[in-house]
C-alpha positions as CSV (number, residue, x, y, z in Angstrom):
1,X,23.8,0.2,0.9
2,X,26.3,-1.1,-1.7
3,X,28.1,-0.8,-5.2
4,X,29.4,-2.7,-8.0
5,X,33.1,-3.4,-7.7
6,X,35.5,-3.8,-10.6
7,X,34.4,-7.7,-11.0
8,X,30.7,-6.6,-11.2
9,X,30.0,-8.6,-7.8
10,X,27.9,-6.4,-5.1
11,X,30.2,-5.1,-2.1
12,X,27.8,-3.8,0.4
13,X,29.2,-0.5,2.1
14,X,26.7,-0.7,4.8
15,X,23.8,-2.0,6.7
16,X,21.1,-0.9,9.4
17,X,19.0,-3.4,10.9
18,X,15.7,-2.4,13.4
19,X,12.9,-4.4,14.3
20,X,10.4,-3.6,12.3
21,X,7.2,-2.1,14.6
22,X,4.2,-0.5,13.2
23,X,4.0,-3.2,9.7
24,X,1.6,-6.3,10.4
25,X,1.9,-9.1,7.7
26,X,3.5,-7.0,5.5
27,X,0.9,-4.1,5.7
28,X,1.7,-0.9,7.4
29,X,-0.9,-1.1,10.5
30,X,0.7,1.8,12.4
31,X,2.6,4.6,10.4
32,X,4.4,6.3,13.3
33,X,6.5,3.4,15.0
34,X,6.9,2.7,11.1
35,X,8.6,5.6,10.4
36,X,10.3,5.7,13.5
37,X,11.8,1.9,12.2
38,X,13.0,3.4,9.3
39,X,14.7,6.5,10.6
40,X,16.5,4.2,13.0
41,X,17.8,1.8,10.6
42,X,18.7,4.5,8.1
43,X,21.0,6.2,10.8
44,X,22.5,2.7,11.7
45,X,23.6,2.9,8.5
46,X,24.8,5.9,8.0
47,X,26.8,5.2,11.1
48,X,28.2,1.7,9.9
49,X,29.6,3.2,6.9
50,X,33.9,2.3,7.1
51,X,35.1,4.7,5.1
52,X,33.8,8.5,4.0
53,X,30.5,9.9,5.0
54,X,27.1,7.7,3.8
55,X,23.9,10.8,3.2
56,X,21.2,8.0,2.1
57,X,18.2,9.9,-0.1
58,X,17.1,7.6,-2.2
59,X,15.9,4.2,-1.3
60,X,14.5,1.3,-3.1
61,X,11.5,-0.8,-1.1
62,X,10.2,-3.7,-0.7
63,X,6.3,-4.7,-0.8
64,X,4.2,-7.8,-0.1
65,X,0.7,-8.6,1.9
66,X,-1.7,-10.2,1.1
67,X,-3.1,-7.9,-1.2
68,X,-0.5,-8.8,-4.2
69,X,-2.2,-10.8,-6.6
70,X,-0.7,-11.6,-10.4
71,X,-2.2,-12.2,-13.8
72,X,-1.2,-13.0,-17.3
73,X,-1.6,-10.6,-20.1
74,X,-0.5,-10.0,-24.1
75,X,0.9,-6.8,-25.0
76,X,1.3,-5.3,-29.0
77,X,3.1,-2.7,-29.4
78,X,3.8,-1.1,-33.1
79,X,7.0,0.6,-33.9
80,X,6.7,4.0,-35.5
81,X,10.2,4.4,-35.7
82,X,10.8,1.9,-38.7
83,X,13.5,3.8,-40.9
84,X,15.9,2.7,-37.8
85,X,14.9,-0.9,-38.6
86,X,16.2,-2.3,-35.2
87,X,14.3,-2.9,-32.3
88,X,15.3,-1.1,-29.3
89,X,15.7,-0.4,-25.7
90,X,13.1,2.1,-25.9
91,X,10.8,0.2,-28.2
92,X,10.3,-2.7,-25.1
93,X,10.2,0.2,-22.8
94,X,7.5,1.6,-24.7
95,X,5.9,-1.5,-24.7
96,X,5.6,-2.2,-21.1
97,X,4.6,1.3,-20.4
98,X,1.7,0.5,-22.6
99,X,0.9,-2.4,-19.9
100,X,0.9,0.1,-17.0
101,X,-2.2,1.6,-18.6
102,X,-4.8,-1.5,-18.2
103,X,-7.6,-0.9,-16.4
104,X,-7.6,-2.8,-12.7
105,X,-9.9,-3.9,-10.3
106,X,-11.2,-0.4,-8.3
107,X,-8.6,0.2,-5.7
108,X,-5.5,-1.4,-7.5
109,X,-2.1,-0.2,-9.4
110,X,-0.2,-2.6,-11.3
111,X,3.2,-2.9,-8.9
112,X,5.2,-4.9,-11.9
113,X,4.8,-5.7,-15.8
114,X,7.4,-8.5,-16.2
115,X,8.1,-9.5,-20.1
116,X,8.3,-13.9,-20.7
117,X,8.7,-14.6,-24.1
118,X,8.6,-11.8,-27.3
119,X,7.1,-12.1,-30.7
120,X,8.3,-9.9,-33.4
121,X,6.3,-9.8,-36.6
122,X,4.7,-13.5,-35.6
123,X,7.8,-15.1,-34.9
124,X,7.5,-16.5,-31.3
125,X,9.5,-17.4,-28.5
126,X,12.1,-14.8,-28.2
127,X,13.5,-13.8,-25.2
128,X,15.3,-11.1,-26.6
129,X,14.5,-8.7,-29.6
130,X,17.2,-6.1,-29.4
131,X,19.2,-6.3,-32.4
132,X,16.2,-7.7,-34.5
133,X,14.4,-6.1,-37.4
134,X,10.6,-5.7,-37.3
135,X,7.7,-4.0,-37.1
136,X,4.8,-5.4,-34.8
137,X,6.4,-5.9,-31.3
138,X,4.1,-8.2,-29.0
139,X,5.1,-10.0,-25.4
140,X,3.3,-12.3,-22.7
141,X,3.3,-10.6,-19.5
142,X,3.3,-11.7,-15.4
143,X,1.7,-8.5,-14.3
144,X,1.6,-8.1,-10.6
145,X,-1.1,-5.7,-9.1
146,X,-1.8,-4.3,-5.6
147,X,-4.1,-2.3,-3.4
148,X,-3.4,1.7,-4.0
149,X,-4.0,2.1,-0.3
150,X,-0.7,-0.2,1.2
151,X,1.5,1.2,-1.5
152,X,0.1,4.4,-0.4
153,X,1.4,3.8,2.8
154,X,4.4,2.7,2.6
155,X,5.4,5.5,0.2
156,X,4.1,8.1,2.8
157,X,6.2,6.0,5.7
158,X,9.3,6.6,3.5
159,X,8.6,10.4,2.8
160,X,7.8,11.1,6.3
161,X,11.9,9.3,7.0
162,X,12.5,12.3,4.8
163,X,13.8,9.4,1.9
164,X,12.9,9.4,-1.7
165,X,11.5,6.7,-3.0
166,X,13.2,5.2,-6.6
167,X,11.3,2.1,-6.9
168,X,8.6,-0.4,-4.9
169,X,9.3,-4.1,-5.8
170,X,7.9,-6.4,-5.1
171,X,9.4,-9.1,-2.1
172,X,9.9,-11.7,-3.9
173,X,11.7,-10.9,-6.8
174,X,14.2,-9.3,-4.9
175,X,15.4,-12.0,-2.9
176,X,15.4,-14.3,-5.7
177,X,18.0,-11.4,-7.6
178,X,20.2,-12.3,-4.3
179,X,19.2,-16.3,-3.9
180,X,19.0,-18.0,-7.1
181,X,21.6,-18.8,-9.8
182,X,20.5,-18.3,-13.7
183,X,20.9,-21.9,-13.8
184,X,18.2,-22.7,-11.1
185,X,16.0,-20.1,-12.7
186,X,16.3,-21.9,-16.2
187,X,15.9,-25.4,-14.8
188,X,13.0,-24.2,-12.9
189,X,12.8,-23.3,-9.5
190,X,10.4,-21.9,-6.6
191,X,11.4,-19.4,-4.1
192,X,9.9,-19.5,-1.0
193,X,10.6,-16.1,1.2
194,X,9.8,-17.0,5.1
195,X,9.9,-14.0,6.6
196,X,8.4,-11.9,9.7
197,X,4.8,-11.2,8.5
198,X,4.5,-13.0,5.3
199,X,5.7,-16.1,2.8
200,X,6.3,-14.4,-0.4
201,X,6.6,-17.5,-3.8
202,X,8.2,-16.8,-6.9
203,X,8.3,-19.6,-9.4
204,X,10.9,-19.5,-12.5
205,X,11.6,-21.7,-15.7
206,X,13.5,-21.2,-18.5
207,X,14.5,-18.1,-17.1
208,X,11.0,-16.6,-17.0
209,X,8.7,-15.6,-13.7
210,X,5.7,-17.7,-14.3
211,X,4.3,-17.1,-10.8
212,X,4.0,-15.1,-7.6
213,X,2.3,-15.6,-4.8
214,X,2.1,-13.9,-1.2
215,X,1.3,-15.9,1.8
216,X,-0.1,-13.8,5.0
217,X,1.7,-16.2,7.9
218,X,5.3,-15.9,8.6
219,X,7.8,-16.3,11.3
220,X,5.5,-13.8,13.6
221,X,2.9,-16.2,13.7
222,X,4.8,-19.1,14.9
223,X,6.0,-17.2,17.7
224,X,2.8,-16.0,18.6
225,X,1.4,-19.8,18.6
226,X,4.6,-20.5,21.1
227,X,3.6,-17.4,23.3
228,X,0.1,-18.9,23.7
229,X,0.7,-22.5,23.7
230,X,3.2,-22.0,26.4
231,X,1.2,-19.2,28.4
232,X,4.9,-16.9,28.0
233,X,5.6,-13.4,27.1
234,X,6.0,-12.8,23.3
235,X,10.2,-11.8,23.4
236,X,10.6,-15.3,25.7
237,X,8.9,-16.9,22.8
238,X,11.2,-14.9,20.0
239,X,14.6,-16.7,22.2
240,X,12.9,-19.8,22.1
241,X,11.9,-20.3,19.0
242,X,15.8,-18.7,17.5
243,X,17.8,-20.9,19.9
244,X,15.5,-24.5,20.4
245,X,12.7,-24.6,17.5
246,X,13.0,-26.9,14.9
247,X,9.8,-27.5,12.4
248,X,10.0,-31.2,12.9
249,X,8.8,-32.8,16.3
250,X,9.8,-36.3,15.5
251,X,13.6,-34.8,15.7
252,X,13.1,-33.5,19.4
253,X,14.1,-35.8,22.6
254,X,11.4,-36.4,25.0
255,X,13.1,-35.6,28.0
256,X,14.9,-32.0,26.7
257,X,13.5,-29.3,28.7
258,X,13.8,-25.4,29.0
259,X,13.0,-23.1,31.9
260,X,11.8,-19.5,31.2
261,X,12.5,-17.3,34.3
262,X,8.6,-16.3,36.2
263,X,8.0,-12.6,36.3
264,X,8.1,-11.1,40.1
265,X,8.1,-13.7,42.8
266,X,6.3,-16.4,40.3
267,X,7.9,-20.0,39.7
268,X,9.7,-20.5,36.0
269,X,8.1,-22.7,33.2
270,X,9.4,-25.9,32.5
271,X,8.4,-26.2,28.4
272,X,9.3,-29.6,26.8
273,X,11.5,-29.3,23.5
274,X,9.4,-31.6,21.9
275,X,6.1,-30.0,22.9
276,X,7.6,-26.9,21.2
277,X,8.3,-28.6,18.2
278,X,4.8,-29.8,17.4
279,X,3.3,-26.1,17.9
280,X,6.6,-24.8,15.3
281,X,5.6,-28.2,12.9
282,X,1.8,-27.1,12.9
283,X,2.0,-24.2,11.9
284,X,5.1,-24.4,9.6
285,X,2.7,-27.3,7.6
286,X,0.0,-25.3,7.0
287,X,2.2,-22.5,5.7
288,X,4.1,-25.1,3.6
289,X,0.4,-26.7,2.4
290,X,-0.4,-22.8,1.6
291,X,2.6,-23.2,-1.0
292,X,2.5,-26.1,-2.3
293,X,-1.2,-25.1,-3.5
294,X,0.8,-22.2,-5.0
295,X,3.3,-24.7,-6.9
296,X,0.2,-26.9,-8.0
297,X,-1.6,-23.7,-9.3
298,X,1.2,-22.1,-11.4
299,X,0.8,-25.6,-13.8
300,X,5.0,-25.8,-13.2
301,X,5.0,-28.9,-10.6
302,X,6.3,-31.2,-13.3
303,X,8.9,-28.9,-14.2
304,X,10.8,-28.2,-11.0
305,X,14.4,-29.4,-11.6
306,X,16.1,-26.9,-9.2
307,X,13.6,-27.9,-6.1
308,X,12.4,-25.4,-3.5
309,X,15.0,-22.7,-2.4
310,X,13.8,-21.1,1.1
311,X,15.5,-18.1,2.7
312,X,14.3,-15.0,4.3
313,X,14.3,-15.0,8.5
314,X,11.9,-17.9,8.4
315,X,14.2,-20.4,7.0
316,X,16.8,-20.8,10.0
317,X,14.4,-23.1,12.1
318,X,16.3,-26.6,12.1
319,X,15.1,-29.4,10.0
320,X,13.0,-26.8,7.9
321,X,14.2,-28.4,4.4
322,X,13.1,-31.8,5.6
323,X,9.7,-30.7,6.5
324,X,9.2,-29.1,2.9
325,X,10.2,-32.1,1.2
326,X,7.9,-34.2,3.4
327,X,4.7,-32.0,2.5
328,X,5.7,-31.0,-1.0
329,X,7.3,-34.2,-2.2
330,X,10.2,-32.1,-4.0
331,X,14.0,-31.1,-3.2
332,X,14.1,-28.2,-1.0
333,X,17.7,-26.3,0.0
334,X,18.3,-23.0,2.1
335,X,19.3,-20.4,0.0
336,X,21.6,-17.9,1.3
337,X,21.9,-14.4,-0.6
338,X,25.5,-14.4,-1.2
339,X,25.1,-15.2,-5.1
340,X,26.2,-12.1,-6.2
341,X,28.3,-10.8,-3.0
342,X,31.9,-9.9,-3.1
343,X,33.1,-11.1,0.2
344,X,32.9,-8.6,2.7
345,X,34.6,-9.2,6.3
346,X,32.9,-6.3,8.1
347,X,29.6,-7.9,7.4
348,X,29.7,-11.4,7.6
349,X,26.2,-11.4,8.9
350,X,25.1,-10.8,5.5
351,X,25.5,-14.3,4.4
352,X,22.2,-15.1,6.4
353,X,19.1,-15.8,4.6
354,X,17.2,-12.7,6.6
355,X,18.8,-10.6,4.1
356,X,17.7,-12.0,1.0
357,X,15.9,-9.0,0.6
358,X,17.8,-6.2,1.5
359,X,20.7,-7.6,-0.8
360,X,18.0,-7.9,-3.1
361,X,16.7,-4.9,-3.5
362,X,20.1,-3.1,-3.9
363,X,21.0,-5.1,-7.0
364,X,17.4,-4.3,-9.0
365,X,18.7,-1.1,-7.7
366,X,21.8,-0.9,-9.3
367,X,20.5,-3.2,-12.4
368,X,17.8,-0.3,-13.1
369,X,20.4,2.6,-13.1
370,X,22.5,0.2,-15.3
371,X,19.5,0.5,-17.5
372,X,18.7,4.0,-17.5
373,X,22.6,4.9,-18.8
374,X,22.1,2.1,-21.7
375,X,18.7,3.9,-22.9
376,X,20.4,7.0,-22.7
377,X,23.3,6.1,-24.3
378,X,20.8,4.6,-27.2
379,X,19.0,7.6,-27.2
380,X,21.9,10.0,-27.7
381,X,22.5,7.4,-30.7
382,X,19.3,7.8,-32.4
383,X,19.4,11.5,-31.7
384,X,22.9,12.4,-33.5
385,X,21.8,9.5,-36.5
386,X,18.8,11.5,-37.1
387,X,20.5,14.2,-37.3
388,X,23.4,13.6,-39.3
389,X,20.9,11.7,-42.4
390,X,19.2,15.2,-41.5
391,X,22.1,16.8,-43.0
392,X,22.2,14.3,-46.1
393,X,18.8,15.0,-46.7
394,X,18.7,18.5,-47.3
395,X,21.9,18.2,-49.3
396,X,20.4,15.3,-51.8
397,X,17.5,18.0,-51.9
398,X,19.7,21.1,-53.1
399,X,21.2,19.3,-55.1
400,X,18.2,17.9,-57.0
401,X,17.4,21.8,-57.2
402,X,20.1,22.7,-58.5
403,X,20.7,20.3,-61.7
404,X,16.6,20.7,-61.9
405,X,17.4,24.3,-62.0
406,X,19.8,23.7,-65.0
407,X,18.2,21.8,-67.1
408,X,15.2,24.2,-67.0
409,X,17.7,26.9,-68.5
């Protein structure tokens, strides 16, 4: 939960974190234990609030899975409003709504219609067209599209909390609103999003999305790979992985052991640091090889200045940077979601990349209302213009009437 302060920097007023039962690979699989999660971490923070009382209502979510797929599209949109010769607010607005009407694949809804470049009257590559004068509006779209059914879900997993859902945005772009600096999106940049159930990719240049992509492996996997490749229950794995893993093997000493307490009367495992290692490494290269596919697909690998950013849970495993630079051949940082923060001493926690998203979504959050008070304010404009050269009309009018009028007589 959190505001704009007076410097326009986010100051988060409140947090509840839960683990998150009953959603597999970002996919609700269980919709009680997921509503239970929510409800939880909803009253955690209500109760964390430090000053006043917090009532959450309305929440904005997150989506990813597999599902999520993302294609390119042209719009044209043609103003009928051309007496007020300046393109609007509402004009773009009218625009993309026209997007949300393409037909999908059966079973689909377009999630997001994000604008890249503008042409106004054939003049192309503008990023901006407020202000400007003309008539035929058009714009290159990244439209992301996903199955009805898990949006389904996860709206009816939020209702059931007794929340109302504002918006569902996508993973991705959420964290990169918390992560990435304008400059990094500019210079051109990929996002890579490790988190519980999924990798979610988001590549930028010149300040554009050019691509997303949603990977179905995330940290959950890797420990379930330690749970089985050290015969161990699946919380001793969670520990393990947190406190020892590392995602490159060669980094590990031989002769580092850890012992994991037996249940009831049996002996403890001994399990060789190194050992787990190369079941982390295995796994974290294949998701790694999943993205750099992603990177090679978009057509942008030549035009990466600002490297690989990783956050999200995922990206706290030592040596994790090293092992992307190794696979991907490009410059790869941690990227921790305090872009935008105002520093907050109660929640210092929030500086870690796990909440990439959760700071993410709160600033499209407040970014949207921002928005919706702009198009109002443009609309109450429009309204009191019309109006007013309403008023000048009908007075040109009478008066033609009347000097008509006299020199009839």
């Amino acid at each position: 939960v959190g505001r704009k302060n007076e410097h326009g920097k986010l100051e988060i007023l409140s947090i509840g974190h839960t683990e998150s039962t009953g959603v597999s690979r970002g996919v609700v699989s269980n919709i009680e234990k997921t509503v239970a999660s929510i409800k939880e971490a909803v009253r955690l923070a209500e109760e964390n609030i430090s000053e006043g009382k917090l009532n959450i209502k309305v929440v904005n979510v997150g989506i990813a899975g597999q599902h999520i797929r993302s294609l390119q599209h042209r719009g044209i949109y043609t103003r009928k409003n051309i007496e007020d010769d300046e393109i609007s607010q509402i004009d773009i607005d009218n625009l993309i709504e026209d997007m949300y009407q393409l037909v999908m694949k059966p079973g689909e809804e377009i999630i997001h219609v994000l604008p890249q470049e503008y042409i106004v009257d054939s003049e192309q590559g503008i990023k901006d067209p407020i202000g400007m004068s003309g008539v035929r509006l058009e714009a290159n779209f990244h439209i992301i599209a996903g199955q009805v059914s898990a949006a389904k879900n996860i709206q009816k997993c939020v209702t059931k909390s007794g929340l109302e859902v504002d918006e569902i945005i996508l993973e991705p772009i959420a964290s990169s609103e918390s992560v990435l600096s304008e400059e990094e999106k500019e210079a051109g940049v990929v996002l890579v999003d490790i988190g519980g159930g999924t990798t979610d990719v988001a590549i930028f240049q010149d300040g554009i999305i050019r691509h997303t992509a949603v990977i179905p492996f995330g940290g959950n996997i890797i420990t379930e790979d330690i749970k089985e490749g050290c015969s161990i229950m699946k919380k001793q794995a969670e520990k393990l992985k947190v406190k020892f893993g590392s995602a490159l093997a060669s980094e590990s000493q031989d002769n580092e052991i850890v012992c994991i307490p037996g249940l009831r009367g049996k002996r403890p495992t001994e399990i060789s640091i190194k050992n787990l290692a190369n079941i982390i490494q295995a796994r974290m290269e294949e998701i790694i090889g999943h993205v750099h596919y992603e990177i090679q697909n978009s057509g942008y690998s030549k035009k990466l200045i600002g490297g690989i950013v990783v956050t999200g849970g995922g990206s706290q495993l030592k040596h994790i940077t090293q092992l992307f630079e190794y696979v991907t051949g490009v410059d790869a940082r941690i990227g921790y979601p305090n872009e935008h923060l105002a520093t907050t001493e109660k929640f210092d926690v929030l500086t870690s990349p796990k909440y990439a998203t959760g700071i993410g979504l709160v600033i499209k959050g407040l970014e949207k209302s921002e928005r919706v008070e702009t198009v109002k304010e443009v609309s109450v404009k429009q309204h009191s213009k019309k109006r007013s050269s309403g008023f000048f009309d009908k007075i040109i009018s009478r008066s033609k009437e009347f000097f008509e009028a006299g020199e009839e007589e």
